[in-house]
Residue frames as qw, qx, qy, qz and C-alpha x, y, z in Angstrom:
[[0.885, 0.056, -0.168, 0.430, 35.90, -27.36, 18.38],
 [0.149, -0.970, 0.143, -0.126, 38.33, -25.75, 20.03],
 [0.461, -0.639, 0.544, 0.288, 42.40, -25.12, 20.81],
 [0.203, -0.491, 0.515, 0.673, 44.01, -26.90, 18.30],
 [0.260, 0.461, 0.827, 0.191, 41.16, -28.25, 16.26],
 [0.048, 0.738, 0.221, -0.635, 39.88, -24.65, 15.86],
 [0.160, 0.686, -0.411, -0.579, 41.78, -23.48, 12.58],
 [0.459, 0.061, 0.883, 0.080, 40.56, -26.73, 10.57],
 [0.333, -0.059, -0.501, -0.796, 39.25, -27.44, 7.02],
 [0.780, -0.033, 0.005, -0.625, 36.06, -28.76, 6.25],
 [0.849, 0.231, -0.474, 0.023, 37.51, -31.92, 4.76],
 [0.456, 0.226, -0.788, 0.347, 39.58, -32.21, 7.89],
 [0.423, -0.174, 0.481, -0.748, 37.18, -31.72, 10.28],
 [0.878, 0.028, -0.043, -0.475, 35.07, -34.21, 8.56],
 [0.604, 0.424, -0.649, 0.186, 38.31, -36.52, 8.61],
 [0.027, 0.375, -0.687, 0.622, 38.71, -36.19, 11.99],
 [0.667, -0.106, 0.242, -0.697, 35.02, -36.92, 12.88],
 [0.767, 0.338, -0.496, -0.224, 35.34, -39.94, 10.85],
 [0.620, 0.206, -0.676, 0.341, 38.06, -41.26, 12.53],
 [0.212, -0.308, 0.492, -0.786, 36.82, -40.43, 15.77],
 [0.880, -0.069, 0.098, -0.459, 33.38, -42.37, 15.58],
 [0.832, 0.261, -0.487, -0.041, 35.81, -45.41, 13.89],
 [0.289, 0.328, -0.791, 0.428, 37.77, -45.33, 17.16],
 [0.603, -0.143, 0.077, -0.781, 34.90, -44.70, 19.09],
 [0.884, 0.168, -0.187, -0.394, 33.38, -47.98, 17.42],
 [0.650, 0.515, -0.543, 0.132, 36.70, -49.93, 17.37],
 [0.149, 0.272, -0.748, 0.587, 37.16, -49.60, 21.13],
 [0.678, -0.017, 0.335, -0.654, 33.40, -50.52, 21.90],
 [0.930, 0.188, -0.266, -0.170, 34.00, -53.57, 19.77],
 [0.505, 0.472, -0.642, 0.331, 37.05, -54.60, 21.26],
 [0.278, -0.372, 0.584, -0.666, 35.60, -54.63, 24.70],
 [0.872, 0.063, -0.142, -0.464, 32.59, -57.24, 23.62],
 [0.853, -0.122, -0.456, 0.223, 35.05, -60.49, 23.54],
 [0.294, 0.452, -0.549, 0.639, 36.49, -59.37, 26.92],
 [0.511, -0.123, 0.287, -0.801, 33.68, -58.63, 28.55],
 [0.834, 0.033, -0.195, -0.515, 32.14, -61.57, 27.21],
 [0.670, 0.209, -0.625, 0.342, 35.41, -64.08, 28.30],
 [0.211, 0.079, -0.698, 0.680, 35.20, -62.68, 31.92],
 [0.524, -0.023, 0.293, -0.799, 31.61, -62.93, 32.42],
 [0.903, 0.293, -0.117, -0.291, 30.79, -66.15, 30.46],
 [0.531, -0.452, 0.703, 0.142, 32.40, -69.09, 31.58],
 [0.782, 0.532, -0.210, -0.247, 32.70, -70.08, 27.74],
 [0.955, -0.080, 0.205, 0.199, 34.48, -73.03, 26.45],
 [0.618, -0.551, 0.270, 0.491, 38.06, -72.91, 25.40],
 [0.464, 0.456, 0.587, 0.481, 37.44, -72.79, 21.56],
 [0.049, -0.945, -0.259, -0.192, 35.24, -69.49, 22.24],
 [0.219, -0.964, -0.012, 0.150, 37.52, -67.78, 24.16],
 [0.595, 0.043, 0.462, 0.656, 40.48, -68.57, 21.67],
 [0.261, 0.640, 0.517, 0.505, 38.11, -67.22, 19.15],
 [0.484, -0.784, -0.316, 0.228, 37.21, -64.45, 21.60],
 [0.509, -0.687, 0.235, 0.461, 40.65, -63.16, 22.24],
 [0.545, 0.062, 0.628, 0.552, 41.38, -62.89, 18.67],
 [0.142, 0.750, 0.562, 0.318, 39.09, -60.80, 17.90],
 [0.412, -0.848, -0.082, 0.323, 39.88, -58.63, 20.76],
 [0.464, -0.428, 0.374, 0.680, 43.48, -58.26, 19.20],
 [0.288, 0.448, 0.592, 0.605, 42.15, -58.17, 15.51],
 [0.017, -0.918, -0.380, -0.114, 40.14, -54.77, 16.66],
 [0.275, -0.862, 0.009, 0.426, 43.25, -52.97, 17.90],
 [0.527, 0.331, 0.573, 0.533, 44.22, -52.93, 14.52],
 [0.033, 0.794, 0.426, 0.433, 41.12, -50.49, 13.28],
 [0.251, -0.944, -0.196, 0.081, 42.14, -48.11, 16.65],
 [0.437, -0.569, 0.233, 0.656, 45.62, -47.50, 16.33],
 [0.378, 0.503, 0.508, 0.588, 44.62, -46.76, 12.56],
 [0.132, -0.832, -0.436, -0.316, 42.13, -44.03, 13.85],
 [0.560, -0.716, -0.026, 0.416, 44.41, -43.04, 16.54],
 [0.503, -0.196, 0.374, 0.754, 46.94, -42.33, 14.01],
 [0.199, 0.515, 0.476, 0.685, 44.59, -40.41, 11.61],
 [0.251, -0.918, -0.298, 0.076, 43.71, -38.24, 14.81],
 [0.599, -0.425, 0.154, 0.661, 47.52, -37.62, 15.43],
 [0.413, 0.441, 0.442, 0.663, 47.79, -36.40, 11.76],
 [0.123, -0.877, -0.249, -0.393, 45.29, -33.64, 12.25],
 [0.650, -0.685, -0.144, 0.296, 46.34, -32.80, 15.69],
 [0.528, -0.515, 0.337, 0.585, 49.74, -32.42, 15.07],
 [0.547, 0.712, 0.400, 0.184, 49.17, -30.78, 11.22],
 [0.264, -0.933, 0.246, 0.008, 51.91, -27.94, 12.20],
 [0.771, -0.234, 0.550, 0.219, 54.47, -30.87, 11.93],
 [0.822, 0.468, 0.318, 0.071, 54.00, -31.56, 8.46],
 [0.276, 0.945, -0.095, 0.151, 55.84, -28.63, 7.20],
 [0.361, -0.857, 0.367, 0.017, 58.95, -28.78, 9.75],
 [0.915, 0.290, -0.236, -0.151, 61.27, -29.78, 8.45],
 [0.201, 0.366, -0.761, 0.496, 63.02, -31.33, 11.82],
 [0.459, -0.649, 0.069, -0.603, 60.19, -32.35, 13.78],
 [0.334, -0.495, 0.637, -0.488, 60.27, -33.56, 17.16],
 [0.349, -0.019, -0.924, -0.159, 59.43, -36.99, 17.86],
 [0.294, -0.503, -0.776, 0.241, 57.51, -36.15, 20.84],
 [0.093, -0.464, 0.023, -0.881, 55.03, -33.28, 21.15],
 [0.182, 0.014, 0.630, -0.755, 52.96, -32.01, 23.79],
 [0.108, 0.610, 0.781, 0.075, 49.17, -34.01, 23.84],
 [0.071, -0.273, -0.146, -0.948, 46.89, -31.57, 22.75],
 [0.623, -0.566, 0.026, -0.539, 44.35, -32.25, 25.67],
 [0.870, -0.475, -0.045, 0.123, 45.58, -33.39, 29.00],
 [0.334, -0.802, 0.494, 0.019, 49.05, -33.36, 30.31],
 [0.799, -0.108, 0.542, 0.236, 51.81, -35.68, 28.72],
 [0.044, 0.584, -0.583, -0.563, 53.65, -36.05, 25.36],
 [0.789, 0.433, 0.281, -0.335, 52.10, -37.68, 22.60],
 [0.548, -0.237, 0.587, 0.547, 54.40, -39.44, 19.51],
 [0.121, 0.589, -0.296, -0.743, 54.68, -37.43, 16.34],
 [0.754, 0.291, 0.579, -0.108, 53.27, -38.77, 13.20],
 [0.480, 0.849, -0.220, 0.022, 55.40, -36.48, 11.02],
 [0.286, -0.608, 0.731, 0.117, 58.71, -37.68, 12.69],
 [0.544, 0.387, -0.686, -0.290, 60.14, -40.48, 10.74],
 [0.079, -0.241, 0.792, -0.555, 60.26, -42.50, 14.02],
 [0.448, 0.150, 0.418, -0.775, 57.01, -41.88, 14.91],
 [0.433, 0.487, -0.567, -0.504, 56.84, -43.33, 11.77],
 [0.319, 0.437, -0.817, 0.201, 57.99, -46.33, 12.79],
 [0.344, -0.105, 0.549, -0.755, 56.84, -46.25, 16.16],
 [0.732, 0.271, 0.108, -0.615, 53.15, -46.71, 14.65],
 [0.704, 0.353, -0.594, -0.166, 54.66, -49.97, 11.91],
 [0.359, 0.228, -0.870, 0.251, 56.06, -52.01, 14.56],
 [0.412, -0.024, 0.665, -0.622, 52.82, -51.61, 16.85],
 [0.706, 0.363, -0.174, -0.582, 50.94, -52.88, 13.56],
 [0.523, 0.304, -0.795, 0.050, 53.91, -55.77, 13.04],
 [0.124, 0.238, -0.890, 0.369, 53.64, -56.81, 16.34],
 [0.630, 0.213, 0.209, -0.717, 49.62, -56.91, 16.90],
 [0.840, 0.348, -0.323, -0.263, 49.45, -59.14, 13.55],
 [0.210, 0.365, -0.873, 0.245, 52.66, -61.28, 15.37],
 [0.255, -0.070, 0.677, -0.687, 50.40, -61.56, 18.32],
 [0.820, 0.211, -0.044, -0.529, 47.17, -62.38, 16.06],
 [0.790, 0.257, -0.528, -0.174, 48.98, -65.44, 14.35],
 [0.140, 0.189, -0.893, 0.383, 51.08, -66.62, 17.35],
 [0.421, 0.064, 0.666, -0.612, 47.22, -66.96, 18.88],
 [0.555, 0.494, -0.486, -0.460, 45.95, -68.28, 15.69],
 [0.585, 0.188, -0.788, -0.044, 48.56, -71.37, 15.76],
 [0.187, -0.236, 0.820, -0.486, 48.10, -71.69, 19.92],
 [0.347, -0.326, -0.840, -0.261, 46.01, -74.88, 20.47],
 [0.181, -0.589, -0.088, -0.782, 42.89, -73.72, 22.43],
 [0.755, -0.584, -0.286, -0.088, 43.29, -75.92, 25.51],
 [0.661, -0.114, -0.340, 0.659, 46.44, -73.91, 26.39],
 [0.101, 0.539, 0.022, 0.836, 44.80, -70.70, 26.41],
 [0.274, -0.426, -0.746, 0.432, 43.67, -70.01, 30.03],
 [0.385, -0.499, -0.167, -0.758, 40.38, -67.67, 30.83]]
């Protein structure tokens, strides 16, 4: 490991790995009903069902995403001001803070609104869902 993953415990390194394979897993399962709606002309039931799932899996990655952030941004924890937006720690761009209170936030309302998005497809009847 290297840059900021370098100066890591065991117990977070094994955290991190953890949550790595779970996104890993989370974002290889989330493709399946996509892939499987735009290659399979499937009936309207299935690709309800389908497309639920899809949304039910970004659940498990923005978990894992957020337990990468943690580590990542471990330097945070301590400040006690931090930024809401740091620099990613590979690639170019700014990444949201999981120690900011915001960031905080940030991460609850993509969770609130996912589960919105699960039940509003839930109650939709499945011959209005177009595939």
């Amino acid at each position: 490991m290297d840059g900021m993953f370098a100066n890591l415990t065991l117990r977070e390194r094994r955290l991190l790995k953890q949550a790595q394979v779970g996104a890993t897993i989370s974002f290889i399962l989330l493709f399946v009903p996509i892939l499987t709606i735009s290659l399979l002309h499937t009936s309207d039931l299935l690709a309800k069902w389908l497309g639920i799932v899809g949304v039910i899996m970004v659940l498990p990655l923005l978990y894992f995403a957020w337990q990468i952030l943690k580590i990542a941004y471990k330097d945070q924890k301590d400040n006690p001001t931090p930024p809401l937006w740091v620099p990613k720690v590979y690639g170019i761009g700014l990444s949201i803070n999981p120690y900011h209170r915001f960031g905080k936030l940030i991460f609850i309302l993509l969770a609130v609104l996912i589960v919105g998005i699960i039940i509003s497809l839930l109650f939709t009847p499945a011959s209005q869902i177009n595939h």
